[in-house]
N, C-alpha and C positions, 0 to 999 in steps of 0.2 A: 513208185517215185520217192529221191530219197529227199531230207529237208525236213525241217520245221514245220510244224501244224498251228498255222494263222486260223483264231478260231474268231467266229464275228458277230456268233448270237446262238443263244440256248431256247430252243422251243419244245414245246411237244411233239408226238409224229403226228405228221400230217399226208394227206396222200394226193392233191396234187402238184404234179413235178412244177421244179422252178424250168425258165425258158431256155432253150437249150444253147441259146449261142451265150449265157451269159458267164463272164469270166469275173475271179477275184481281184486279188491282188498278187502283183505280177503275173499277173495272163491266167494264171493256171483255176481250172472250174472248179466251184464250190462244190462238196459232197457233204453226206449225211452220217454221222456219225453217233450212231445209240446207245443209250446207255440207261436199263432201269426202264421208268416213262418219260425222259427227257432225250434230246437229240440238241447235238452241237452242229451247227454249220462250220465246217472247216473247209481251208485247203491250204496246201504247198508252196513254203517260203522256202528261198535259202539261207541258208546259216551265214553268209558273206554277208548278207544283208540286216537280218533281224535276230543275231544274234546278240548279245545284251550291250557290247561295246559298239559295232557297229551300225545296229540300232540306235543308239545316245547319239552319237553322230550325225544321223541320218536324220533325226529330231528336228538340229538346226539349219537344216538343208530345206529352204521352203515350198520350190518345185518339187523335192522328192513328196516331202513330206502331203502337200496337195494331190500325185497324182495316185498315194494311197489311199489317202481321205477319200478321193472320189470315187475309186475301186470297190473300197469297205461301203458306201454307201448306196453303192447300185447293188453291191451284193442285200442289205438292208431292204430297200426301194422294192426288191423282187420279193424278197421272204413275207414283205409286209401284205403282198397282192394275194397272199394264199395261206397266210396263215399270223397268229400273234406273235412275233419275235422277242427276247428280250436281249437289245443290244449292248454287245461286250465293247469295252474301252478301246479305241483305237489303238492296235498295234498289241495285242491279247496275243502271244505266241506260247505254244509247249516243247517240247522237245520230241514229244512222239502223239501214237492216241493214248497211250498207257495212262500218260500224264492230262490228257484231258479229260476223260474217263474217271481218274482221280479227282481232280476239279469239280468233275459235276456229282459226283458221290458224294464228294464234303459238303458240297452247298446246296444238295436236293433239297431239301427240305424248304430253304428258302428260295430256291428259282419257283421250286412248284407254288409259294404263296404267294409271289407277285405276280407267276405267272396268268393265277387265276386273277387276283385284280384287274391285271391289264385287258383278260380275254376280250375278245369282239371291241376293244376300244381303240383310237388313234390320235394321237398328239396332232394339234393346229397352233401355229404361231400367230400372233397378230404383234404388230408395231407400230406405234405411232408417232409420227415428226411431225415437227413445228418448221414450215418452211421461209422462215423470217426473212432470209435473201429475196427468195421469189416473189414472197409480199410486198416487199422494198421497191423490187425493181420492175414491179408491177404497176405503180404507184408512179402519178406526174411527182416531174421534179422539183424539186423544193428550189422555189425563187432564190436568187444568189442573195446574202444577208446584205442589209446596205453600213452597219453597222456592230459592235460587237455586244452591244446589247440581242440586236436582231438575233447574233449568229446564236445567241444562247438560248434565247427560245426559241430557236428551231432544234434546239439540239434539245431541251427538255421536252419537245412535242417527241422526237422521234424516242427517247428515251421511255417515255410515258405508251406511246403506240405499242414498243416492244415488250414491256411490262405488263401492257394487257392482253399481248397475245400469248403468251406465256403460264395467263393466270386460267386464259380460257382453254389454251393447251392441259396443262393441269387436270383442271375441271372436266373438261371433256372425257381426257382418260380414269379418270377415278369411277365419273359414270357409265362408261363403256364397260371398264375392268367390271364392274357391278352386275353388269346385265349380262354378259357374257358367263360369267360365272355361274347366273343362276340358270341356264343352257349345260355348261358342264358338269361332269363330274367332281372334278378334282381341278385346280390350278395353279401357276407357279408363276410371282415377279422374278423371273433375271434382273438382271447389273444390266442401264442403259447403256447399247451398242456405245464404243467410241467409232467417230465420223471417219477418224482415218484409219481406219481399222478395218472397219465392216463399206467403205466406200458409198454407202450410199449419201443423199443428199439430205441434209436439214439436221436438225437436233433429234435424237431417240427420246421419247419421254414414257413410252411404256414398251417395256417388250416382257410380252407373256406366252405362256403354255398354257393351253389347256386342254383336259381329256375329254373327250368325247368319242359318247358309242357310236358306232358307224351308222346304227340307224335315228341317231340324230342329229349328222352330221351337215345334212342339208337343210336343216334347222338353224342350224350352226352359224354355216355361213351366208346362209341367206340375214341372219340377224347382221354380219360383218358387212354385208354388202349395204345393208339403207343408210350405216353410219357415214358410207365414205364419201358424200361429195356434202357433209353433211355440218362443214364448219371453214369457211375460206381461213388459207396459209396453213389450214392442218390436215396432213396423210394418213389413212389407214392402211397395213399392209396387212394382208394374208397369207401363212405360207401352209403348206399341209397336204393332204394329211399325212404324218409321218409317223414311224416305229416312238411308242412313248418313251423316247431318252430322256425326259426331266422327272419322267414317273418312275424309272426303274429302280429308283433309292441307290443303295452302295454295290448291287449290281450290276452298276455299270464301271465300278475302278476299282483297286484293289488288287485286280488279278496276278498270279507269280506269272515268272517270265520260266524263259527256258533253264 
């Protein structure tokens, strides 16, 4: 088959097979391609698509763009069930295997030492919002003001409520991020979600990574689970476990195109 080699993650060999009906991006199934002791997950783009100009294109194109995301990540999702992956940048293409081969020659040295970091570990999200609307509206309503004196101390009570929840939002995740950490290995603050961005509800006040071995993983989030009902107007979210993308260092960008 002829086309572009969409490459989506460098690992060791491993031996057993991913699921058979599972496809990449644009339909076509992931294979295995060796090199040395490391093996690329590849498969077949075409060049209309993911060549360097039509690709740039295809960048600002936000349904295109999501229904590769979601492609690249199942292919991920599956690698992760059967083995340590270490996942390449979205949209990583070569011109042949020659050139991926090439790729992973230049950078063995270092796939092989993060790969050993990463071994037997998996990345968990956790995020916390402050849901100050649903606190609000949760809440009897505040008697109509009789006066403009009145209106303003209801407006410094409601002002004041939201300041404390804010403080204990805060607090909360600084001591969460604390104790979670010392569960993990390794962890990472992100840039708080924006709300119209990421669609969920409330304010983001912490969104983190962290690594954890798989055989501490029910450790993990069993710790994530007693926080969460564990401060009213404040949410704990869980997401995981996933291929360590905030752990792979410069591993995961970088890569030449075709």
């Amino acid at each position: 088959m002829t086309g572009l080699r969409y490459v989506y993650a460098v690992c060791r060999p491993y031996g057993t097979p991913l699921q058979a009906q599972l496809t990449g991006v644009g339909g076509d199934p992931p294979r295995l391609l060796p090199h040395h002791g490391l093996v690329a997950v590849v498969s077949h783009v075409p060049e209309a698509d993911f060549a360097e100009e039509p690709l740039r294109a295809h960048l600002e194109d936000l349904d295109w763009l999501t229904a590769v995301a979601r492609a690249h990540q199942g292919v991920i999702d599956a690698l992760t069930t059967v083995t340590t992956p270490l996942p390449l940048r979205l949209g990583t293409v070569f011109r042949d295997d020659s050139g991926v081969r090439t790729m992973m020659e230049e950078r063995e040295e270092s796939f092989l030492r993060t790969l050993d970091r990463l071994e037997g570990r998996v990345e968990w999200g956790v995020k916390v919002y402050v849901e100050s609307d649903r606190t609000s509206a949760s809440a009897a309503p505040a008697p109509k003001p009789t006066s403009g004196r009145d209106y303003l101390r209801q407006r410094r009570m409601r002002t004041k409520s939201q300041d404390d929840l804010w403080q204990r939002a805060e607090t909360f995740a600084t001591r969460l991020h604390e104790t979670l950490s010392g569960t993990a290995e390794d962890s990472r603050l992100h840039a708080p979600q924006n709300p119209a961005l990421s669609g969920a509800s409330g304010r983001n006040v912490l969104n983190a990574a962290y690594l954890v071995s798989r055989t501490k993983s029910e450790e993990f989030v069993e710790e994530v689970d007693r926080t969460k009902d564990g401060e009213p107007g404040i949410r704990v979210e869980l997401t995981g476990p996933w291929a360590a993308y905030s752990f792979a260092g410069e591993e995961t960008a970088g890569e030449e195109g075709p």
